[in-house]
N, CA, C and O atoms as a Tinker XYZ file with bonds, in Angstrom:
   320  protein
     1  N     47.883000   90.640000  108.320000    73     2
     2  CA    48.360000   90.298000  109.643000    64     1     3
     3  C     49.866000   90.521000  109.749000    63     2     4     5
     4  O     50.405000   90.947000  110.771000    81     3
     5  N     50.385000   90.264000  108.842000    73     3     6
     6  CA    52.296000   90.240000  108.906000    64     5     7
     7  C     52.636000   91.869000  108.758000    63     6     8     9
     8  O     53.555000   92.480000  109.302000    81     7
     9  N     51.868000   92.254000  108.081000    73     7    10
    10  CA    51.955000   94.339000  108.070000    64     9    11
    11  C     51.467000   94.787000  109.494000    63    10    12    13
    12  O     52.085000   95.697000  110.047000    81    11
    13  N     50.683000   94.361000  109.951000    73    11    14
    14  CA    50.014000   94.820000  111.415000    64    13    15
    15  C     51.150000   94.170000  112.172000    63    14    16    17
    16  O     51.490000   95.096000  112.910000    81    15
    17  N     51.815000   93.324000  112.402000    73    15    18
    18  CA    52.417000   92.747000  113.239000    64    17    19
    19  C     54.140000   92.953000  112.880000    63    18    20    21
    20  O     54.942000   92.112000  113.287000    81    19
    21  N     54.630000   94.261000  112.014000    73    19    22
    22  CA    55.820000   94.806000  111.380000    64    21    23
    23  C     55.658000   95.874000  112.565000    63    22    24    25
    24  O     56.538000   96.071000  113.404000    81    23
    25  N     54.549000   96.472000  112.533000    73    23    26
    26  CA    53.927000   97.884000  112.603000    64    25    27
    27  C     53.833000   97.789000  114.334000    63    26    28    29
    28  O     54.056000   98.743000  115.079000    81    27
    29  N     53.533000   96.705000  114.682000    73    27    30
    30  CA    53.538000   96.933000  115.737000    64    29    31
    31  C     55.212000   96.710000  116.767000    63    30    32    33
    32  O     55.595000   97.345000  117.749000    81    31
    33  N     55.717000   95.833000  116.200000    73    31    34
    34  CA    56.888000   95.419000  116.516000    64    33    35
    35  C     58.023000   96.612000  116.219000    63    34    36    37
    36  O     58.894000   96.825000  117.063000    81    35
    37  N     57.973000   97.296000  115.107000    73    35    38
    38  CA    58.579000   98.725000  114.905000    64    37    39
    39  C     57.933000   99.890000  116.130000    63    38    40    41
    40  O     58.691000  100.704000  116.657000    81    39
    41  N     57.114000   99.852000  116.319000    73    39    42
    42  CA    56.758000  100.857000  116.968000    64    41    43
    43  C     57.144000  100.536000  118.386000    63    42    44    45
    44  O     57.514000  101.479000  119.085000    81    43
    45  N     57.109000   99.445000  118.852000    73    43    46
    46  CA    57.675000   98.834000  119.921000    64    45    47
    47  C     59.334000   99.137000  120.391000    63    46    48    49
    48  O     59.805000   99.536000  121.456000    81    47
    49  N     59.883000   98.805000  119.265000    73    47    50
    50  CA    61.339000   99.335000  119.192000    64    49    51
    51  C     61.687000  100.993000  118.925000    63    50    52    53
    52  O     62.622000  101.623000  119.417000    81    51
    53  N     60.817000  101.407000  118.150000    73    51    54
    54  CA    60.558000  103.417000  117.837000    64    53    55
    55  C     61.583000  103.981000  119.312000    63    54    56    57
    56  O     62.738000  104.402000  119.377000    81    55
    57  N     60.465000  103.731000  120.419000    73    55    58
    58  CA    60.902000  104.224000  122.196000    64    57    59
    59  C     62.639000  104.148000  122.314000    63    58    60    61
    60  O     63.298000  105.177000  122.462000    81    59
    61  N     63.203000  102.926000  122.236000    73    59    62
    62  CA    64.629000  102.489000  122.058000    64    61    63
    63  C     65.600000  103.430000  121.425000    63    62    64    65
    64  O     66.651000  103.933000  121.821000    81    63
    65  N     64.718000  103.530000  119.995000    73    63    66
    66  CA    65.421000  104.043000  119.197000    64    65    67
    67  C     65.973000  106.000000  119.362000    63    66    68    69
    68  O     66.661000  106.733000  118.651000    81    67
    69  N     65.248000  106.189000  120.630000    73    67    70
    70  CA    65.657000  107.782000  120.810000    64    69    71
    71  C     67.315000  108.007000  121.411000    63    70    72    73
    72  O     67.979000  109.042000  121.374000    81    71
    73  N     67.642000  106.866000  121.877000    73    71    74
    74  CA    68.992000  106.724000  122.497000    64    73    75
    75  C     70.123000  107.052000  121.666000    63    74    76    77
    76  O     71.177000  107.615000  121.963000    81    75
    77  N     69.651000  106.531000  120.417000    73    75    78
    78  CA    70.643000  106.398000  118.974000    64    77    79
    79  C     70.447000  108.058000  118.247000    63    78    80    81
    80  O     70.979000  108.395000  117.189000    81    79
    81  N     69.930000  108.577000  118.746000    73    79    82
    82  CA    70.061000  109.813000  118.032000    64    81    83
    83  C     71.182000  111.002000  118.122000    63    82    84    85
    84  O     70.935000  111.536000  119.203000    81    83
    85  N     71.983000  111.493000  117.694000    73    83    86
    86  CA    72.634000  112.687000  117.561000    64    85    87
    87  C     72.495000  114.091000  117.854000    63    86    88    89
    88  O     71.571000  114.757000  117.388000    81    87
    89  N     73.437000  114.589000  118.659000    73    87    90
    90  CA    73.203000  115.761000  118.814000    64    89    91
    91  C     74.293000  116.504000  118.430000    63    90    92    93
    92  O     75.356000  116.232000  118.987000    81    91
    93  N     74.281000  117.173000  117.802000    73    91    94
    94  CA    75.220000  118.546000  117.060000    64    93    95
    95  C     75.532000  119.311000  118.036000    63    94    96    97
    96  O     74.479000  119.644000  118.580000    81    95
    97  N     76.685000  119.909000  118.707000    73    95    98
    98  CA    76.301000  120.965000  119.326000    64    97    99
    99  C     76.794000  122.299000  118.427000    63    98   100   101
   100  O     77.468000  122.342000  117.398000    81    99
   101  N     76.294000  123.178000  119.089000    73    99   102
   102  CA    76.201000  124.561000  117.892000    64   101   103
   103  C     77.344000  125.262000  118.343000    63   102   104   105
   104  O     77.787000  125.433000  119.479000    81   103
   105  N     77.820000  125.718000  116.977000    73   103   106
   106  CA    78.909000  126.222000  117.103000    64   105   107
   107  C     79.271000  127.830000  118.050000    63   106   108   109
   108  O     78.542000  128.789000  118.301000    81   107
   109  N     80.963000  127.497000  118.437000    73   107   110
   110  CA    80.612000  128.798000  119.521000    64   109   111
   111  C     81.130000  129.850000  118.285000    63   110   112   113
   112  O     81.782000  129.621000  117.265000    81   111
   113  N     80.493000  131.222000  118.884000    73   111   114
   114  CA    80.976000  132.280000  118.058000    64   113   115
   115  C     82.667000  132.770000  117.970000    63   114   116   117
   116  O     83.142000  133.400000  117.025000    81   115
   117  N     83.203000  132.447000  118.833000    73   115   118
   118  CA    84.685000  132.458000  118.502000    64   117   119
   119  C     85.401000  131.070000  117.415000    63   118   120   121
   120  O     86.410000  131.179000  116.719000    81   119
   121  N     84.509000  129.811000  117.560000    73   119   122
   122  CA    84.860000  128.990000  116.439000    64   121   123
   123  C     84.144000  129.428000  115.174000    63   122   124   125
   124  O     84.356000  128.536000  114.353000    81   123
   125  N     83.509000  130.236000  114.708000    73   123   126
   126  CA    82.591000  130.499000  113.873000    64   125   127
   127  C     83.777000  131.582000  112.825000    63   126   128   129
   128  O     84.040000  131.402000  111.636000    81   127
   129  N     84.240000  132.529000  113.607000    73   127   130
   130  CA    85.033000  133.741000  113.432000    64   129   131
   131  C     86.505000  132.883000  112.956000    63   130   132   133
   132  O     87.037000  132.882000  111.846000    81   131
   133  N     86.897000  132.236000  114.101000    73   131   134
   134  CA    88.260000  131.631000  113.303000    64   133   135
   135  C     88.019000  130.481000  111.847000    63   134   136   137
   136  O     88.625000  130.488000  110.775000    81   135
   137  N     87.167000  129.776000  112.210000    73   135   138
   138  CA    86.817000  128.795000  110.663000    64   137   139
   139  C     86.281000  130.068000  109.316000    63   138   140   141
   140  O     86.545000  129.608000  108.205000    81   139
   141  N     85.862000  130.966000  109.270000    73   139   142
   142  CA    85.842000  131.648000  108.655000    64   141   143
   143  C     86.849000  132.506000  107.861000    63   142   144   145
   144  O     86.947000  132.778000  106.664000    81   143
   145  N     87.747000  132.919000  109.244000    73   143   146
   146  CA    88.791000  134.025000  108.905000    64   145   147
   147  C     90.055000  132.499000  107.901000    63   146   148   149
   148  O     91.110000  132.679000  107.292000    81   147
   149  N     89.428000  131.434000  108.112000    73   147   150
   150  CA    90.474000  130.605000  107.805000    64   149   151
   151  C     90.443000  129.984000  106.391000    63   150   152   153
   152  O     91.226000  129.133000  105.969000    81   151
   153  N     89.179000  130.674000  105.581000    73   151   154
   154  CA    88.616000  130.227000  104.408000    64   153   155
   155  C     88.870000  131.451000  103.887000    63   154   156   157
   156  O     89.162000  131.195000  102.719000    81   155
   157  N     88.950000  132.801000  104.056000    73   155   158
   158  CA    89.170000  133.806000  103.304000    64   157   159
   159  C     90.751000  133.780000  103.562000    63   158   160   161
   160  O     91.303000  134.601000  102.829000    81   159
   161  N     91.689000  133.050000  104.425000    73   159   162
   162  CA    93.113000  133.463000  104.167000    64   161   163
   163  C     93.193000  132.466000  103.172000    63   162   164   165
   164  O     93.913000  132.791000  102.228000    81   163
   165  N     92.590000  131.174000  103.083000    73   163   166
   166  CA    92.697000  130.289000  101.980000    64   165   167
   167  C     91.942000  130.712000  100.661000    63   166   168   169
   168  O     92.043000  129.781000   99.861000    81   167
   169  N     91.466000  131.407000  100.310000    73   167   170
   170  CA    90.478000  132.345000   99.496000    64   169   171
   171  C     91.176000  133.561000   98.909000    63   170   172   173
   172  O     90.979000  133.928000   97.751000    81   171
   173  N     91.897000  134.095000   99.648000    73   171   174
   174  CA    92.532000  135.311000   99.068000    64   173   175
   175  C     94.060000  135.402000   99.725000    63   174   176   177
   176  O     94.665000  136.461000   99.886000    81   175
   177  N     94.348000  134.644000   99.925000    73   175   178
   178  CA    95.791000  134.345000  100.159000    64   177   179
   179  C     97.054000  134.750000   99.284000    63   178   180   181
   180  O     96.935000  134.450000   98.096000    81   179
   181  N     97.921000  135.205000   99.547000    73   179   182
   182  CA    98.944000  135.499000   98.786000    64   181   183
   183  C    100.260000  134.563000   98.608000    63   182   184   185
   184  O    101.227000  134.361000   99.341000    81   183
   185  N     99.906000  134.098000   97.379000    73   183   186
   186  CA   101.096000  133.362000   96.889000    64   185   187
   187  C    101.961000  133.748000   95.881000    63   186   188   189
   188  O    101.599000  134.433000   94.924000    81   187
   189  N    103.305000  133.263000   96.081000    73   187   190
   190  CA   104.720000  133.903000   95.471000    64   189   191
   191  C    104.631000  133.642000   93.800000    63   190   192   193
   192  O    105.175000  134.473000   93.072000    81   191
   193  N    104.043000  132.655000   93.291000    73   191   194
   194  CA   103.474000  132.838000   91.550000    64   193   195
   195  C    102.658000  133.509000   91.692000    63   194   196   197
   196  O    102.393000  133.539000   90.490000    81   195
   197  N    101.589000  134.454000   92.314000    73   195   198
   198  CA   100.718000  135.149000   92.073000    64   197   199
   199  C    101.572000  136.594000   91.183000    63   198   200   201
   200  O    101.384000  137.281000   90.179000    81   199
   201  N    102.572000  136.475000   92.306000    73   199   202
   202  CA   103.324000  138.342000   91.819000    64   201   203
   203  C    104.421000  137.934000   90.273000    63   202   204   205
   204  O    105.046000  138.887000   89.808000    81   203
   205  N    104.544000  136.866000   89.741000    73   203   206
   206  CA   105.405000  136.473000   88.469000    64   205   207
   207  C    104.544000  136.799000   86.887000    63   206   208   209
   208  O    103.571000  136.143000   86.514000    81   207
   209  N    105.138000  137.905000   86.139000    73   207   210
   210  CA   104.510000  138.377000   85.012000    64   209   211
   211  C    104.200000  136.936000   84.170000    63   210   212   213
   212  O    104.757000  135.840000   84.232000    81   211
   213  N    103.364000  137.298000   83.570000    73   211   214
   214  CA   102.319000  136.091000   82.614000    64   213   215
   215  C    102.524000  136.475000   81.253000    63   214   216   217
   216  O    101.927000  137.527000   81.023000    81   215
   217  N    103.004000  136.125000   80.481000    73   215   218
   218  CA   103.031000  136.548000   78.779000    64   217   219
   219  C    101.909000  135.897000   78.439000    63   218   220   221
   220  O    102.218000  134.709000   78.344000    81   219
   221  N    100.658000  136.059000   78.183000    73   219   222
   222  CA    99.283000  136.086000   78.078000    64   221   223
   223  C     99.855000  135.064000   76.240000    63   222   224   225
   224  O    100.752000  135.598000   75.588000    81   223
   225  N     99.302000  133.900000   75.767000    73   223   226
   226  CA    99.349000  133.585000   74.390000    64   225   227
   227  C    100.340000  133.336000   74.175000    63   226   228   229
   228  O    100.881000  133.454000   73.076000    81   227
   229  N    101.047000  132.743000   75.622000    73   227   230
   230  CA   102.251000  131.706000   75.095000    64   229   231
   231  C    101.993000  130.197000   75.586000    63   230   232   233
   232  O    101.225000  130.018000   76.531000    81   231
   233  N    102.475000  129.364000   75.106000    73   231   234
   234  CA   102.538000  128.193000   75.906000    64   233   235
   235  C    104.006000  127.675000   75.977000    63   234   236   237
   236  O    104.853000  128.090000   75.186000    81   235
   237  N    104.281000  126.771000   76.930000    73   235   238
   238  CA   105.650000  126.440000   76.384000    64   237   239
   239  C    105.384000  124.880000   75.681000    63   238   240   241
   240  O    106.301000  124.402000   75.013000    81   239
   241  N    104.214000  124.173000   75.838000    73   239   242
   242  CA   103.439000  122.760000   75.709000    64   241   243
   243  C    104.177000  122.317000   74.234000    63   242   244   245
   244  O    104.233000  123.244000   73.426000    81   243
   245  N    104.690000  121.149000   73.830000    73   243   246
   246  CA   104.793000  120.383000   72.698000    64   245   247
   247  C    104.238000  119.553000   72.527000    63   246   248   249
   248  O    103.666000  119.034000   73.486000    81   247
   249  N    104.141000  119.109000   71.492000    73   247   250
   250  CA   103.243000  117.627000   70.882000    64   249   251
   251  C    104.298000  116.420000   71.402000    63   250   252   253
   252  O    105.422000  116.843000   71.130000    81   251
   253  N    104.394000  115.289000   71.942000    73   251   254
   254  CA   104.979000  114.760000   71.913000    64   253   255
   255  C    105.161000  113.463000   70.901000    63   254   256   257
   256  O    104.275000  112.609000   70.872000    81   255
   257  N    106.034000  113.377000   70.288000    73   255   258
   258  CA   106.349000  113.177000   69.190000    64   257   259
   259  C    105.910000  111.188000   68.702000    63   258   260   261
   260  O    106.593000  110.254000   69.122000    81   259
   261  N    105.070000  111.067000   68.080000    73   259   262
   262  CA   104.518000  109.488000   67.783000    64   261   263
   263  C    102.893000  109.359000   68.594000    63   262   264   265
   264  O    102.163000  108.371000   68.512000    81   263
   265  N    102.580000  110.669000   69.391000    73   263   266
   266  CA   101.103000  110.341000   70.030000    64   265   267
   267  C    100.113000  110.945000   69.146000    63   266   268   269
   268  O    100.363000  111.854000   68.354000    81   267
   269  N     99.141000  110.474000   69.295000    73   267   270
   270  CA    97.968000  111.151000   68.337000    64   269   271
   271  C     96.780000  111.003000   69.243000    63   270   272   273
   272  O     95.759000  110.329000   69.103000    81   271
   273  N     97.231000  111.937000   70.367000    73   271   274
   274  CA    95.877000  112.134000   71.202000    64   273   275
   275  C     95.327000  113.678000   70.933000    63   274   276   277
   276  O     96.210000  114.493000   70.664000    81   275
   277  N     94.355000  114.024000   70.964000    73   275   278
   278  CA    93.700000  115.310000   70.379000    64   277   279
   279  C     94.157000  116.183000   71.128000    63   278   280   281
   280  O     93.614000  117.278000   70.985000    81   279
   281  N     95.409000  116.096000   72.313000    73   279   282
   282  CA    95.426000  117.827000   72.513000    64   281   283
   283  C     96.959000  117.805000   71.754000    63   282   284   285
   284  O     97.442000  118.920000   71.558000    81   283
   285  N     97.867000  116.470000   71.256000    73   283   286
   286  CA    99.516000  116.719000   70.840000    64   285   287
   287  C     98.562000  116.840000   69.232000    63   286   288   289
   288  O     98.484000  118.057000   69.065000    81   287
   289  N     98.227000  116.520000   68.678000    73   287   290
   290  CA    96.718000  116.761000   67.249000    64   289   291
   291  C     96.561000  118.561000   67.549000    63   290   292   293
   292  O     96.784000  119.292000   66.584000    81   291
   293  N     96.284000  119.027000   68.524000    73   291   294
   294  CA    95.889000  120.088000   68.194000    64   293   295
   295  C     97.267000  121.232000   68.528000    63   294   296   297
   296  O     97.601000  122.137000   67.763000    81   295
   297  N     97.728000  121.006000   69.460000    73   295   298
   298  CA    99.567000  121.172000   69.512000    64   297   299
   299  C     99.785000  121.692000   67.875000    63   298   300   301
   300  O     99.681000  122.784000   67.316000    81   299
   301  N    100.192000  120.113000   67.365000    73   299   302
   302  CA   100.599000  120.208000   65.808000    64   301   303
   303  C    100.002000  121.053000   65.123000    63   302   304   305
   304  O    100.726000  121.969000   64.732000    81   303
   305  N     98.587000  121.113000   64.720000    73   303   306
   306  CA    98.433000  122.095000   63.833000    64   305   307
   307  C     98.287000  123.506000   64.135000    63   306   308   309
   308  O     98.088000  124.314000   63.228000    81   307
   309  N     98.374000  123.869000   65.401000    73   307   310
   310  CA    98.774000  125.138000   65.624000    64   309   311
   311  C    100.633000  125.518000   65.725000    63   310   312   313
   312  O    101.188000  126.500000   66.216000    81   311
   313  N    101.099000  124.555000   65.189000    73   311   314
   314  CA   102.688000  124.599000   64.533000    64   313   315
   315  C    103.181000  124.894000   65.652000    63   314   316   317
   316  O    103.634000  126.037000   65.701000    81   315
   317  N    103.276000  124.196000   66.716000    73   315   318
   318  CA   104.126000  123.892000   67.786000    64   317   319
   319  C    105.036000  122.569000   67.334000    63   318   320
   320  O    105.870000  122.099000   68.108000    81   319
């Protein structure tokens, strides 16, 4: 009786409940084109460290001196 009488009382309220629903509206094709064009300038964008030469197998990183956390541990024995 208390499941039949959930069931009916939900379904009663169901009708109500169409008010609360959401509508998306769809995007226009000129917002489609600019949010796009705005992820590939952020995507392939040109930045001023991009054009600065890289000496590939350097670091400038030190161990700092009294820590013994595993990357100033691994620092050290690669004789930095």
């Amino acid at each position: 009786m208390k499941i039949q009488l959930s069931l009916l009382f939900l379904s009663l309220l169901a009708g109500k409940a169409a008010a609360f629903q959401s509508t998306v509206p769809a995007p226009r094709p000129e917002q489609a084109r600019a949010a796009e064009q705005n992820i590939e300038t952020l995507f392939y964008g040109f930045h001023a460290m991009d054009a600065q030469p890289v000496n590939i197998g350097s670091c400038a990183a030190v161990p700092v001196a009294g820590c013994q956390c595993a990357f100033c541990t691994q620092l050290r024995q690669a004789g930095r």
